[in-house]
N, C-alpha and C positions, 0 to 999 in steps of 0.2 A: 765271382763268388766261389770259396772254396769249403770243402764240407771234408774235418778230418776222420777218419774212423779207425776206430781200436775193435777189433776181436780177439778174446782170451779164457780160454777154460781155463777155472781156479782148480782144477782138482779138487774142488770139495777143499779147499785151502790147504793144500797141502804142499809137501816139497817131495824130490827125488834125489837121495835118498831120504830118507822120513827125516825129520826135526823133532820130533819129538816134544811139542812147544806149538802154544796156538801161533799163526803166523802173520795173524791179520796188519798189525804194523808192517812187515816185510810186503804183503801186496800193498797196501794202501800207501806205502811210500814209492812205491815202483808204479803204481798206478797216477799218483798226485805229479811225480816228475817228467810224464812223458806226456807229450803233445798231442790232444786230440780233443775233438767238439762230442763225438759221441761215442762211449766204450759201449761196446756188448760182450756182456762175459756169460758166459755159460758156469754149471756144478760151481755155483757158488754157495756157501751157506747161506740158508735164510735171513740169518739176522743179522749181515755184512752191508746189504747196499745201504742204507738208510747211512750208516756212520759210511763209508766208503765216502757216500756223496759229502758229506759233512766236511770231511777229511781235502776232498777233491775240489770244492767250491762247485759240484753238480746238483744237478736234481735226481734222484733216483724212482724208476720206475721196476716192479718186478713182477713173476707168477710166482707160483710153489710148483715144485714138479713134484716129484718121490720121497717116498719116506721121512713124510712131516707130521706123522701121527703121533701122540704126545711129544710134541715138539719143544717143551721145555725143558724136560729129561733126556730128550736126543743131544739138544742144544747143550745140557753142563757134561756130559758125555764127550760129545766132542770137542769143546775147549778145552777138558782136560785130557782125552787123548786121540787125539787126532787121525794119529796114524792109525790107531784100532778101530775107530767106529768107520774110517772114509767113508761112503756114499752113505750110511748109516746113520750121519748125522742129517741128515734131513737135504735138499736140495731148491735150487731158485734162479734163474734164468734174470738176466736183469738189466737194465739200457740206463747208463747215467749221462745226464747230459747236459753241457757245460757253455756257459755264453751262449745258448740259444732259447728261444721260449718254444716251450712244448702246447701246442692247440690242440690234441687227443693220443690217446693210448688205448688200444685194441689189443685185444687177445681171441687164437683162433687154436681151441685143442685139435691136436693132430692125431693122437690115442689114448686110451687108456693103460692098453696093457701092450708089454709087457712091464712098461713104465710109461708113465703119462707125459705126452710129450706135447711143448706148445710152441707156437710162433707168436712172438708178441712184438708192437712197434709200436710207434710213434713219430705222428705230422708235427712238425717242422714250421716255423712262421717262416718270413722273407723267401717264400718259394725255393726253399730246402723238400718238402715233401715228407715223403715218410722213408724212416729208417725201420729196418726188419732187425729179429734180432731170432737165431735158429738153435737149438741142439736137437739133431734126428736121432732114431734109435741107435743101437750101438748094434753090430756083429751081426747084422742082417741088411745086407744091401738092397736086396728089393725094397724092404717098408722105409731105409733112409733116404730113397731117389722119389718114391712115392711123396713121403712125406716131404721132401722141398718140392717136388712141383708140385702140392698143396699150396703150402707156403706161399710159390710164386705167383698161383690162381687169387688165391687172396689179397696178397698184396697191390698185386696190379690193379683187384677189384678196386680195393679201397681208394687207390691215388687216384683212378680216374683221369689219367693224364698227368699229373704233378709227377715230377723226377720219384725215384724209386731205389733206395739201398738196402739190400738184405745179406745180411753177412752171419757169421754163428760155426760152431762146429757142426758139417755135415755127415761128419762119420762114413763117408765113402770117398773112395778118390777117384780123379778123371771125370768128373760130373758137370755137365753141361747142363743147361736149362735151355726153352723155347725162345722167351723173348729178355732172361738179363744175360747181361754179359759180365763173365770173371773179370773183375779188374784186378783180384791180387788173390792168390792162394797161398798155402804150406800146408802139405797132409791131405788132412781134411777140415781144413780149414777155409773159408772162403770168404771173399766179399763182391757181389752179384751189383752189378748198377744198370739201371735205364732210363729212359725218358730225357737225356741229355747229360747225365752224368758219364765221368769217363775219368781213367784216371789220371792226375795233374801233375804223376813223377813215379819214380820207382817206390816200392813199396819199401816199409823198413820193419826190420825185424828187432823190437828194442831188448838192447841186457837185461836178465829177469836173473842169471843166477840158477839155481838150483829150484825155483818156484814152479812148480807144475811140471805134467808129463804134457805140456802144449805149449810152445812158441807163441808170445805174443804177435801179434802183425796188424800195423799199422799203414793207410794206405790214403793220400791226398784227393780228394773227389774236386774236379773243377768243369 
């Protein structure tokens, strides 16, 4: 049994340097062509996963993080200008997942302030288990190492034994946990596995182009 995973911050969908143009086709075409059973994307707009998964043949799970207060006028705000509103347009944390059935989805807030941060996942049928999906605080390293070993107390709680993947932007780097182990990094980027998962080849880094200030990475769980 192999269990693929994507992790990838949308920037708030954006490009570097700016596009100046909503870009949602550009990820969702970079996201429908690459191979994997579960994406966790981080700073995506909120009103991406739902058409994402549509797009992808996934199912989409998600939270709201930041700046989703009148989120209808953030939302035509930001289609039309992207580059101006970035984080402004509102924000969503979000697990799409593809050829498998999903049996729960839990959410565990990690703060409120200085932005509300959460870990949210999703059990697995066929003894996949639960997949984590993270973005820690940004420019403070104590509350983003805190906040994954939250993350990992939780999720370990939940699986109770069942395999365990928790992957997401960690926003610090060199980060070790107690009991998962890194099976593929970039940055602060990670993907954490235990309970018998391990990883089943070299990690791959897929072409995105100019889409985001964060490297996709994709990594074989077997």
């Amino acid at each position: 049994m192999t269990l693929r995973v994507l992790t990838w911050n949308l920037m708030h969908g954006r490009s570097l340097p700016g596009a100046g143009r909503d870009l949602f086709d550009d990820f969702a075409d970079a996201i429908e062509a690459w191979e994997w059973d579960v994406a966790l994307l981080q700073e995506a707009p909120p009103w991406w996963p739902a058409p994402l998964a549509q797009r992808t043949g996934a199912q989409p799970l998600s939270v709201l993080t930041s700046r989703n207060f009148g989120r209808p006028l953030r939302q035509a705000l930001a289609v039309r200008w992207p580059d101006l509103m970035r984080s402004g347009g509102g924000g969503a944390n979000a697990i799409l997942v593809r050829g498998r059935e999903v049996l729960e989805h839990r959410r565990l807030r990690l703060t409120w302030w200085p932005e509300r941060r959460w870990m949210h996942a999703v059990r697995l049928a066929a003894g996949c288990g639960w997949v984590g999906n993270l973005h820690a605080t940004a420019h403070h390293e104590r509350r983003a190492r805190d906040e994954a070993r939250a993350a990992e107390a939780a999720l370990l709680d939940w699986a109770a034994g069942e395999p365990v993947v928790l992957g997401g932007d960690f926003n610090v780097r060199g980060l070790g946990l107690e009991q998962l182990v890194p099976v593929a990094s970039l940055d602060v980027d990670y993907v954490f596995a235990a309970a018998g998962w391990r990883a089943g080849g070299s990690a791959v880094v897929p072409e995105r182009g100019t889409l985001s200030d964060h490297a996709p990475l994709v990594v074989t769980l077997a």
